[in-house]
TITORDO-850625 format. One record per residue (C-alpha): x, y, z. Coordinates in steps of 0.001 Angstrom, whole numbers, padded with zeros to 6 digits, always signed. Each point is the difference from the previous one (the first is absolute). Layout:
BEGIN
XYZ...
END
This chain:
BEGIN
-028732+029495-026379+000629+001096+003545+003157+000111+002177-000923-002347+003207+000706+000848+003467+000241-002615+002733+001426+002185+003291-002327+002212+002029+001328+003304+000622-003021+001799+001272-000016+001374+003282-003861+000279+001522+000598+003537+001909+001737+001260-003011-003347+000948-001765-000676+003827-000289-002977+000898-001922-000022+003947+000941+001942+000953-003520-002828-001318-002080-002350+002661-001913-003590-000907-001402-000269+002325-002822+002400+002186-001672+003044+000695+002169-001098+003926+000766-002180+000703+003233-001873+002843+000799+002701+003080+000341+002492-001653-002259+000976+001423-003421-001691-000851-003085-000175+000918-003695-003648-001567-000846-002782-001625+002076+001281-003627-000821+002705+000334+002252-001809+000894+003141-001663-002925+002174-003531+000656+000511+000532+003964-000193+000040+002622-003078+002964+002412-001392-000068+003295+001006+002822+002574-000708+002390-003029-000374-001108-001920+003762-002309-002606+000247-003218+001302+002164-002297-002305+001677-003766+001753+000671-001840-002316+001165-000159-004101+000661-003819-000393-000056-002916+002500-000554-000392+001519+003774+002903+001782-000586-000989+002052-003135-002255+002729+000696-003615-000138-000541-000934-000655-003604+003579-001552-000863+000767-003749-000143+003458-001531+000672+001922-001601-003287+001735-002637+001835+002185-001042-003275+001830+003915+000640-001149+001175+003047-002179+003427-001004-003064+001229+001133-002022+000066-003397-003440+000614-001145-002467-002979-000060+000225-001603-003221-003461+000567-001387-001898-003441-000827-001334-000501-003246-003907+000184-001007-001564-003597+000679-001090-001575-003249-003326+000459-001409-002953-002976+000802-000155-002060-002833-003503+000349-002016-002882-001714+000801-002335+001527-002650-001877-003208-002070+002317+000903-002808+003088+000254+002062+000417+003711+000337+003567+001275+000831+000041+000640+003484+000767+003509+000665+004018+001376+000870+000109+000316+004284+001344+003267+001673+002413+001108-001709+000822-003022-000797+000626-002482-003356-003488-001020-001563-001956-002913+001174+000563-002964-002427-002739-001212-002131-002322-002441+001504-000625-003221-002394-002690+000111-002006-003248-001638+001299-001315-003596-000859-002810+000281-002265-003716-001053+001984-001687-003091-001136-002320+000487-002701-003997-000171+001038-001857-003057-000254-002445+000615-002966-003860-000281+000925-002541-002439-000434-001293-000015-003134-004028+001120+000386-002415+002723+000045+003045+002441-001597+002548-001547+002665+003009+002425-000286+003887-000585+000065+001732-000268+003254+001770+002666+001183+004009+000639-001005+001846-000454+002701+002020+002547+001663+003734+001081-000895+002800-001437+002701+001646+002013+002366+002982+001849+000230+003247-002081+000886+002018+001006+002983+003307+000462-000183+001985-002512+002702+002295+001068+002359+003369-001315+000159+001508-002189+002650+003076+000159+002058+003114-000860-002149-002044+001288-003196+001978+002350-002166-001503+003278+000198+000168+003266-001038-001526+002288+002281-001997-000499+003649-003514-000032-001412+000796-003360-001834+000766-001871+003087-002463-000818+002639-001130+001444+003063+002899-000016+002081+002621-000398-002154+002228+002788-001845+001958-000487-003140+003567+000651+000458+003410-000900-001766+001076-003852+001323+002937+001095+000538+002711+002872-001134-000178-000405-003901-003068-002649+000332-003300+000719-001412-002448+001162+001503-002632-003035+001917-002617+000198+002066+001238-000528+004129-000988+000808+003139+001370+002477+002551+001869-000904+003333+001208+001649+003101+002945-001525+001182+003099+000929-002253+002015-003439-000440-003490-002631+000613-000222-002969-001925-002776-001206+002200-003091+002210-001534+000958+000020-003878+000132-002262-002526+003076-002719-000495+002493+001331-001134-000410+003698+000733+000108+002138+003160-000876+003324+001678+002218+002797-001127-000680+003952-000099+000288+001684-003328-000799+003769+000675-003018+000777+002449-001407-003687-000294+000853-003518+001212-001261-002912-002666+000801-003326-000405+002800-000320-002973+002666-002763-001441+003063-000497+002227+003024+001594-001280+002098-001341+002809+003502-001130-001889-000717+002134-003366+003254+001722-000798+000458+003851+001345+002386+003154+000081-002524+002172+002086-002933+000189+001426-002350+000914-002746+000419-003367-001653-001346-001726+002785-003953-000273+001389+001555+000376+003509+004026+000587+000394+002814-000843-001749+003608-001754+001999+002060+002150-001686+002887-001754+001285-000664-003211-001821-002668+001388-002580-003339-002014+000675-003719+001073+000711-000491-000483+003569-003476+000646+002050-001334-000237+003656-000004-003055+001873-000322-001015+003748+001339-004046-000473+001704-001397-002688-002630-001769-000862-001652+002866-001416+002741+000093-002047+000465-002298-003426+002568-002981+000453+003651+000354+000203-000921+003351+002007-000138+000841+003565-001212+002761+001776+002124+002227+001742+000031+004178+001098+002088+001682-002960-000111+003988+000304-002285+000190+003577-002933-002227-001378-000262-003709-001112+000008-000876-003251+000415-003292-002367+004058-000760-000413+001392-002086-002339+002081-003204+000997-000269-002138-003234+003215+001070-001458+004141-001299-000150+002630+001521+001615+003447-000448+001899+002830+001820+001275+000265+002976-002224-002873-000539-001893-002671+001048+002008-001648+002974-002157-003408-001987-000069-000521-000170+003817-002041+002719+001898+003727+000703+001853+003461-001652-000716-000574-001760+003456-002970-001363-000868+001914-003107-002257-000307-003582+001498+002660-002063-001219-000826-003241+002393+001628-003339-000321-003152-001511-001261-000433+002440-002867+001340-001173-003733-000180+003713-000889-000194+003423+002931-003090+001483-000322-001601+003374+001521-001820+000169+003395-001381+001888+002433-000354+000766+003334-002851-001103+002541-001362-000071+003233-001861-003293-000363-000711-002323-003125-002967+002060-000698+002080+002550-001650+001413-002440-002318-001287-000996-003516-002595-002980-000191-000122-002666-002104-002820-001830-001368-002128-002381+002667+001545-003228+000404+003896+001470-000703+002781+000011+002722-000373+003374+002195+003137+002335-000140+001224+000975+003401+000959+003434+001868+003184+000134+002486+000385+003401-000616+000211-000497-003540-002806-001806-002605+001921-003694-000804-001255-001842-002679-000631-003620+000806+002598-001977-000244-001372-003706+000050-002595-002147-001313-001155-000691-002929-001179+003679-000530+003146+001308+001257+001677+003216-002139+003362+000202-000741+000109+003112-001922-001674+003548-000432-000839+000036-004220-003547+001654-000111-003380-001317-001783+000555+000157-003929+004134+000278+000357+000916-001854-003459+001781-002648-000291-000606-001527+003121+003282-000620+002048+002003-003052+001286+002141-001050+002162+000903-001995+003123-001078-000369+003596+002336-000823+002710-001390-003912-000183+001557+000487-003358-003473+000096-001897-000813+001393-003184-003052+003042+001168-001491+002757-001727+001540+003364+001851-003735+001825-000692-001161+001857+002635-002856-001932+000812+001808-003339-001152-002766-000122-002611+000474+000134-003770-002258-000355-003215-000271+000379-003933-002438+002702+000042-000547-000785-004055-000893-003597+000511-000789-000323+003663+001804-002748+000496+003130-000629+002910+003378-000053-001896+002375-002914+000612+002921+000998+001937+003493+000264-001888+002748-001715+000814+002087+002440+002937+003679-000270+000855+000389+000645+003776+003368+000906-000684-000623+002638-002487+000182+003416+001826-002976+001815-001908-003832-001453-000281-000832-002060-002904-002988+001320-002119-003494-001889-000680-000896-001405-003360-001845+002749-002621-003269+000689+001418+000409-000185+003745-000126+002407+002038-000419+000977+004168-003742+000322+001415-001061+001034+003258-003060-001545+001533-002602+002935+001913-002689+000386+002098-003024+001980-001263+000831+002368+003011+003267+000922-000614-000736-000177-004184+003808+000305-002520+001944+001857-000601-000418+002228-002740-000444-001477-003334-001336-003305+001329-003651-001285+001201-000728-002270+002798-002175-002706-001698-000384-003561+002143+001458-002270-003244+003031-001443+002173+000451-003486+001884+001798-000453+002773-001056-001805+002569-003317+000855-000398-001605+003396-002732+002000+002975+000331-000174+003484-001577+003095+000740-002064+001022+003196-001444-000395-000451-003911+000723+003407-002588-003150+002407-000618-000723+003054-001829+000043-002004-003230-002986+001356-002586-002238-002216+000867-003626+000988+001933-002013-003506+001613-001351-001998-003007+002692+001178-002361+001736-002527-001880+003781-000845+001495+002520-002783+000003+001839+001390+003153-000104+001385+002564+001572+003078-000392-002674+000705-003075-002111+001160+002503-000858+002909+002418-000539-002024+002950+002931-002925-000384-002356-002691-000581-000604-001800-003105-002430-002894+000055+001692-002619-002333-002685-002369-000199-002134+002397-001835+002892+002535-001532-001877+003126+001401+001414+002584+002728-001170-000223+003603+000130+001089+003355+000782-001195+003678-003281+000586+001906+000268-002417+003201+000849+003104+002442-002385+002452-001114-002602-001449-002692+000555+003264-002352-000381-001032-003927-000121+003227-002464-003829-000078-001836-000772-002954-002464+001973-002260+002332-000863-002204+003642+002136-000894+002629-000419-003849-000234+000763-003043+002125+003101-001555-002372+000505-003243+002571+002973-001528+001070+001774+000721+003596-000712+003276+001694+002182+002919+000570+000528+001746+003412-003020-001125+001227-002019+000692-003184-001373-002085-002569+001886+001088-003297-002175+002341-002094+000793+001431-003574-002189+002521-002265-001244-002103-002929
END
């Protein structure tokens, strides 16, 4: 249960974002014990020392560790993986520079026997027929798990998913924070010396930097990364500078007077009339910094501050983010019974189905919780993706198909077997068949033995709905 809050104390000019650190709280030049508590530098002699921010300004030879700041040698790539055989009886292909050996190549399909000769003046046997070639060995596809670059083809490198992810085959980037050029549900971010396409860890829980792809908000604890709208940014989160640059900050999260730990400043707490429950904000310049909703949803608004919309039948009267369980209750100021989720959206992820709502006292001074099962959702664009556990797959109705942010990272690879959701890697089990899918209408990637196929029904941004089948 929550405490509600029905007066708005906020003052617009009274938001000050120039106290907030990305990263651990020690700059370059401040004290330190270890290299986890400097931001973007190293520990040297107990100060945190910043080399370099890209390669140019390492000497030649030297490339720039962006994670610590240090010149260091080039990390030296591995060997690529021997060609596979092609020998008619399948020959192991031999090891590459100084690399791992080539795999074996399948062995060949036996020739069709000769057609015997014509009986006659001594007519002899046909000749056997000749032994099959060599298999190849195929080349995995983006979104393939992988073990090394020489599986994966041209183009493509095989890198961890994500910190503590295996290892899958993706493809690099250049702009640190793009959705635009990767696959749903990733984005651009530099690990090291190289810029790839990997799983968005914007919202995963942090205490410094080194747990995040990008940055950490130390101030709040979440994963944070580059952004130039809020619509590059998941749902719930709006785009705003934080620490000289613009990153992804959270809104989709309660507060009120004294109780404002979870906003990206105490300021930043809107505790409007229209709100059941205060929730976290942001400033902006215009409504493009301010989290997006789903096609077809009420806009929020910028007057200085991000406002959630406050009427309508897709109005939001309270801040709980995607997956927040039980859902919450309580009144509007028609006296209505409404869900205080932060995208006024809520689910049982289990059953997919759309909880009844419980029976809310308007008088009672706290929020009244869901029946077992429900829980908040957030809808999402493909753009701006979820936050961090969550996939954007296009399973919801309102007004039209919309993409909502269901839980991932279950066991699950496409064609597994699954009974949720959250079973499998990519958020998307396929209940009419029982087996583990994927969201392909953006960017018609399926991982080998699958195809991105037309699954019918009402299209989604624009796109006819795909899944991998």
């Amino acid at each position: 249960m929550l405490r509600l809050f029905r007066w708005s104390w906020l003052v617009p000019t009274a938001l000050y974002i120039g106290v907030v650190a990305l990263g651990p709280t020690a700059c370059s030049g401040d004290e330190c014990e270890r290299n986890s508590d400097c931001a973007f530098a190293h520990c040297v002699s107990g100060s945190c020392v910043q080399d370099c921010k890209y390669d140019i300004d390492c000497t030649f030879g030297l490339v720039c560790n962006r994670d610590i700041g240090r010149c260091d040698p080039p990390t030296t790539a591995d060997g690529g993986a021997g060609t596979g055989g092609t020998a008619p009886d399948g020959s192991a292909g031999s090891g590459g520079t100084a690399g791992t050996a080539g795999t074996a190549g399948s062995a060949g399909t036996a020739g069709t026997a000769g057609t015997a000769g014509t009986a006659g003046s001594g007519g002899g046997g046909g000749s056997g027929g000749g032994g099959g070639t060599g298999g190849v060995t195929a080349q995995k596809v983006e979104l393939d798990l992988c073990a090394s670059d020489g599986e994966c083809a041209t183009g493509l490198l095989c890198r961890p998913w994500g910190k503590n992810l295996a290892k899958r085959c993706t493809r690099t980037c250049t702009t640190v924070g793009d959705t635009s050029g990767c696959a749903t549900g990733t984005r651009c971010e530099a690990v090291g010396s190289e810029t790839y396409c990997m799983a968005s860890d914007v919202g995963k829980t942090c205490s410094v930097a080194n747990d995040c792809q990008f940055a950490c908000v130390t101030s709040t604890g979440y994963c944070t990364s580059k952004c130039n709208v809020g619509a590059d940014c998941p749902n719930g989160w709006g785009c705003q500078p934080v620490g000289g640059q613009k990153v992804c900050v959270k809104a989709a999260a309660p507060c009120g007077p004294g109780d404002t730990g979870a906003c990206i400043v105490p300021a930043a707490c809107d505790t409007s009339a229209t709100l059941s429950v205060g929730g976290c904000t942001l400033a902006c310049n215009t409504v493009a910094d301010c989290p997006v909703r789903a096609q077809g949803l009420a806009s929020w608004t910028c007057d200085g501050l991000c406002r959630r919309p406050s009427s309508g039948a897709t109005a939001i009267y309270g801040p709980l983010e995607g997956g927040f369980k039980p859902a919450q209750y309580a009144c509007n100021l028609a006296s209505q019974p409404v869900t205080v989720c932060g995208d006024g959206l809520h689910i049982d992820f289990d059953g997919f189905t759309i909880p009844a709502t419980p029976s809310v006292n308007c008088a009672s001074p706290v929020t009244t919780d869901g029946f077992p099962g429900d829980a908040c959702v957030d809808s999402c664009r493909f753009a701006g993706g979820c936050p961090y556990p969550f996939a954007c797959v296009a399973l919801g109705n309102v007004g039209g198909r919309i993409g909502l942010c269901l839980p991932a990272y279950g066991s699950g690879e496409v064609g597994g077997p699954c009974t949720k959701d959250q079973d499998c890697f990519f958020g998307y089990c396929n209940r009419n068949v029982g087996k583990c899918s994927r969201d392909c209408s953006r960017d018609g990637l399926c991982p080998s033995g699958s195809a991105c196929m037309a699954a019918g029904g009402p299209s989604v941004e624009g796109l006819p709905f795909k899944r991998c089948e």
